[in-house]
C-alpha positions as CSV (number, residue, x, y, z in Angstrom):
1,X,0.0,0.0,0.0
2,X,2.9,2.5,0.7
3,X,2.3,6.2,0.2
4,X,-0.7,6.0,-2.2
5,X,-2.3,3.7,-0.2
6,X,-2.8,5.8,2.9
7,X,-3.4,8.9,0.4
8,X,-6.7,7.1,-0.8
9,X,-7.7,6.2,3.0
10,X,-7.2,9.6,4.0
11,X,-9.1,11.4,0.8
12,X,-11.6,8.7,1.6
13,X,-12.4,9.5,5.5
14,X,-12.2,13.4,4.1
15,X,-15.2,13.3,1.6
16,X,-18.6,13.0,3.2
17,X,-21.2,10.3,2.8
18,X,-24.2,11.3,0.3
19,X,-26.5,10.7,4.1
20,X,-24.1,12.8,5.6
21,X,-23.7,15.5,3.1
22,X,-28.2,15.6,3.4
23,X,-27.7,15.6,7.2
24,X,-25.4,18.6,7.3
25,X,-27.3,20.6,4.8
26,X,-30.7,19.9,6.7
27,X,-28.5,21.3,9.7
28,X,-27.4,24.3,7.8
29,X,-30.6,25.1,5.8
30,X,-32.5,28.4,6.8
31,X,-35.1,27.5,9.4
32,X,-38.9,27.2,8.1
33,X,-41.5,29.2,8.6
34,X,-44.4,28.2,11.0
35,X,-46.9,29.4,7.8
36,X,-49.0,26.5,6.3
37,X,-48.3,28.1,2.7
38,X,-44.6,27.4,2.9
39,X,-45.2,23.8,4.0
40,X,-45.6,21.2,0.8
41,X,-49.1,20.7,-0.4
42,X,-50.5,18.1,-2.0
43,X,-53.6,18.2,-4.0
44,X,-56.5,15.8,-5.2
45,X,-57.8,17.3,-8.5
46,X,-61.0,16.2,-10.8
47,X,-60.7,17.3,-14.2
48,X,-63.9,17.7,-17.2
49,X,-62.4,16.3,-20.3
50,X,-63.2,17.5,-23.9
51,X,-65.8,13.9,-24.6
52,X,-67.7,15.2,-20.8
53,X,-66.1,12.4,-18.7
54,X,-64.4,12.8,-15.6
55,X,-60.4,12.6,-14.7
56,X,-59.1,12.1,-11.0
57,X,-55.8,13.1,-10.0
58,X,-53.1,14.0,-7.7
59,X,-50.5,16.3,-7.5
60,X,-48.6,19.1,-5.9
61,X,-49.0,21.5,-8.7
62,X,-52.5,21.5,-10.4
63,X,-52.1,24.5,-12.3
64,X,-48.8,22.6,-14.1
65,X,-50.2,19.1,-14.1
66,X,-53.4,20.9,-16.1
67,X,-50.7,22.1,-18.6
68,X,-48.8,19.0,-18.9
69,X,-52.7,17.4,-19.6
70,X,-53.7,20.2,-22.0
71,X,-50.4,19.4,-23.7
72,X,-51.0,15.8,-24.5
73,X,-48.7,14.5,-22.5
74,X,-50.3,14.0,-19.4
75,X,-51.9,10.7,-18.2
76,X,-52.6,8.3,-21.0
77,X,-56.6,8.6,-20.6
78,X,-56.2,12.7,-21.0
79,X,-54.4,12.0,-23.9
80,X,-57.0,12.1,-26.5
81,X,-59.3,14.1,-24.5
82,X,-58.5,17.5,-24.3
83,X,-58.9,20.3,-23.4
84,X,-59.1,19.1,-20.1
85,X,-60.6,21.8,-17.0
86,X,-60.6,21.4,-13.3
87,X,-63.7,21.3,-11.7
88,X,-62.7,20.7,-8.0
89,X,-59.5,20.3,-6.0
90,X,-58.9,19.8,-2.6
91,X,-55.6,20.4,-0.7
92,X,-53.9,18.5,2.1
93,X,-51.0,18.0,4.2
94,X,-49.8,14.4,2.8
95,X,-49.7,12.7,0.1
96,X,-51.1,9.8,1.6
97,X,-54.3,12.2,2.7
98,X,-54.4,13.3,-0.9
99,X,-54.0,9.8,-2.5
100,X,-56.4,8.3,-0.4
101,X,-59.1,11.0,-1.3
102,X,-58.3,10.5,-4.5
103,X,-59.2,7.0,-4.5
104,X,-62.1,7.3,-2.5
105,X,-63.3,9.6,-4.9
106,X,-62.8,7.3,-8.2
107,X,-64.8,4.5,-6.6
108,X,-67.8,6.5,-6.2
109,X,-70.7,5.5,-8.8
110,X,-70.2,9.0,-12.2
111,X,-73.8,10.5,-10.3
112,X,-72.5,10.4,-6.6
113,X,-69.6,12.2,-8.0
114,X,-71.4,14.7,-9.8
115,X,-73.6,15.6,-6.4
116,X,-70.1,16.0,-4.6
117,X,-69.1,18.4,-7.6
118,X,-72.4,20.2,-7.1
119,X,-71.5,21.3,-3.8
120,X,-67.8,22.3,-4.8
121,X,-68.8,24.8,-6.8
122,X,-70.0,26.3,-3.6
123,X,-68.3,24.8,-1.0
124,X,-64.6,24.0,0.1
125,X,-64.3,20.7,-1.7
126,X,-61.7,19.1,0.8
127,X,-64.4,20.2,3.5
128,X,-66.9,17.7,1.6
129,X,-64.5,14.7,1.4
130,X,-63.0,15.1,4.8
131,X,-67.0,15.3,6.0
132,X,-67.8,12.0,3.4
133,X,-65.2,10.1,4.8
134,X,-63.5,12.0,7.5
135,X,-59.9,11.4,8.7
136,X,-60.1,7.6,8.4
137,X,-61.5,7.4,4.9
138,X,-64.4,5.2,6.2
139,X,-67.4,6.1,4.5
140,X,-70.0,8.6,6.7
141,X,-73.5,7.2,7.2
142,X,-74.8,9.7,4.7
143,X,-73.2,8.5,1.9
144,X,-73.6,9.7,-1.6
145,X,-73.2,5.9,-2.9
């Protein structure tokens, strides 16, 4: 090993692991800011395509994902289906709170749907889904089914 040997050991133990390298820049980053708008959101999105049928989605940015499915290159059902509009969209504070809204939402029957899109045209649509299925996403008794 001689001289090189104990050059690579020692330019070894000097570079930083790519977990350590996160770790100090998470302990160096600016602090956050206690505001909810600064904080990641995650959205569930329901879309009117061109042909009248309905698109569920999620994302963090609905106003880009919109673009990306106005552009054709969207999801593969969009696709042929544009223009494509949002209709509702609902923020939360996970993805898993969005995704699971989203799915919840695409197993409802096209006319229960439509009666929870009714009332988002008045009414804060993540109000309506967190009051249809709550925090747990089990089904309330009044069920639009």
């Amino acid at each position: 090993m001689g001289i090189n040997g104990s050059k690579q050991q020692a330019s070894k133990l000097q570079k930083p692991t790519t977990a350590e390298a996160k770790n100090h820049a998470k302990q160096t980053a600016e602090p956050t800011s206690a505001d909810p708008s600064d904080s990641p959101s995650f959205f569930m999105y329901v879309l009117t395509c061109a042909d009248g049928t309905l698109y569920t989605g999620y994302t963090t940015d609905v106003e880009q994902r919109v673009c990306v499915h106005n552009a054709g290159k969207g999801a593969k059902y969009t696709r042929s289906r544009t223009p494509v509009q949002v209709v509702a969209q609902a923020r939360f504070a996970t993805k898993h709170e969005a995704m699971s809204a989203e799915y919840h939402f695409k197993r409802l029957s096209r006319s229960a749907k439509e009666r929870l899109l009714a009332r988002a045209r008045t009414e804060d649509f993540a109000n309506i889904l967190a009051e249809r299925w709550g925090e747990t996403g089990e089904a309330n008794a009044a069920s639009y089914q």
